[in-house]
N, C-alpha and C positions, 0 to 999 in steps of 0.2 A: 383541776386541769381539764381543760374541752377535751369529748372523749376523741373527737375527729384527731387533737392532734397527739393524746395517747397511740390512735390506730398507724398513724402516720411513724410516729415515731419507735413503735413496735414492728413497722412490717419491713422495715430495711434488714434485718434479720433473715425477713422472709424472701424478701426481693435477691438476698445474695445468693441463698441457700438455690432457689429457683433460677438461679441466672449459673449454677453451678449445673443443676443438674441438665438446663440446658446445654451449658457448653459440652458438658460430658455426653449428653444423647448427638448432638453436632459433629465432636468425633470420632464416635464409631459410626456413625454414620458414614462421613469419609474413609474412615477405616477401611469399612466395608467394600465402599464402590472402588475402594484405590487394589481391593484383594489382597493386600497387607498380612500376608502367613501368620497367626497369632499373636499381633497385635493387639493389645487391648489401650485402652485409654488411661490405666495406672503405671504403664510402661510411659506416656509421653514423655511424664518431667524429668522423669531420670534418663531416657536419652537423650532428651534438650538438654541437659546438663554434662554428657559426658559429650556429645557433638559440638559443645564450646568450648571444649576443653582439647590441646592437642598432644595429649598424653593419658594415661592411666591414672583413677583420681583415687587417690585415699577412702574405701566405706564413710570416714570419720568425714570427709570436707564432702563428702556427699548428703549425708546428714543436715549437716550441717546447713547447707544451699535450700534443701529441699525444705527445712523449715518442719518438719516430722519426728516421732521419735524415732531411736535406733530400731525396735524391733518394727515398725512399720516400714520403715524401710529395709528391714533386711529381705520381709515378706514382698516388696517391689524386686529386688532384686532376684528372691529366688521364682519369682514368676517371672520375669524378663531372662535370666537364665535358663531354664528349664525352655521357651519360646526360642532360644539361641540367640538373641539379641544382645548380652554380656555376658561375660565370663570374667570368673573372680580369680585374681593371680598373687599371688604371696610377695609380697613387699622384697626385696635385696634386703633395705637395709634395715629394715625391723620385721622379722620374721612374726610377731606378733599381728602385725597388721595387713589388711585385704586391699587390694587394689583392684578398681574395677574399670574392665576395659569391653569396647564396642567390638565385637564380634567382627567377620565378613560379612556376616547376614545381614548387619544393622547397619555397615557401612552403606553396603546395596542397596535399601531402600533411604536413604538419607535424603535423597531429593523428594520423594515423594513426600515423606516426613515434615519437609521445610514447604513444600507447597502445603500440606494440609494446613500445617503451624500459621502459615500468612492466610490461608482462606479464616481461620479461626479469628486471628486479631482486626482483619479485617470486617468480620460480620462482627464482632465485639463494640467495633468503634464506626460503623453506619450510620452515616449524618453528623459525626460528631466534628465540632472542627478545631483545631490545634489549642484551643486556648480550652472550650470543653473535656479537652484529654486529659490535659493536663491537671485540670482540677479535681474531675471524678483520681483521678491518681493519688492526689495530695490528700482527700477526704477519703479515700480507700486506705492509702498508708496509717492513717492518724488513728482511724479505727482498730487497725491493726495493731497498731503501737499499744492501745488503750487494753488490749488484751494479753501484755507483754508480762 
């Protein structure tokens, strides 16, 4: 095999990892300018997750969303807990199980949250146009899947 396209076909590994750790320098960077009280960036997905949601969501269907294992998520939630942005409440009707709900804190910043969230997918998808999104999406999923 030509080594060019060994290299090519090696660096999309590299290319995600780097477009990760962009996106994460991105947003604590808004973070920052937005002055967001402990905020960090392992908090996003898990409030993007309970702000679409309009109710208290199961630990287990949180997991689950977030595509993570249990205990790295549970280490999301007890740094977003401890920051006061959720709070874990004990189920009614299975006392066995964790319900996790948005705070006041994290209600209050919620717009700021959804501006940063759109400046984000925004600089993501710069020059790209409807039919490019679409595809890096469907080649992002497959890879994905390939990992399954």
């Amino acid at each position: 095999m030509n080594y060019n396209v060994v290299m090519e076909q090696e660096s999309i590994i590299w290319l995600i990892s780097s477009i990760r750790n962009k996106s994460t320098d991105f947003l604590r960077d808004k973070i920052k300018e937005g002055k967001l009280e402990n905020l960090n960036t392992s908090h996003s997905a898990l409030l993007s997750i309970l702000y679409h949601s309009d109710h208290a969501l199961p630990m287990q269907d949180v997991v689950k969303r977030l595509g993570r294992s249990k205990s790295t998520v549970t280490e999301m939630v007890k740094s977003a807990e401890k920051a006061g942005y959720i709070k874990k409440i004990e189920d009614r009707e299975d006392k066995r199980a964790l319900l996790l709900k948005l705070t006041d804190k994290a209600i209050t910043i919620q717009n700021d949250f959804n501006r940063i969230s759109t400046e984000l997918i925004e600089k993501t998808y710069e020059g790209f146009s409807d039919v490019e999104k679409a595809a890096v999406i469907n080649l992002l999923e497959k890879i994905y899947r390939n990992f399954e």
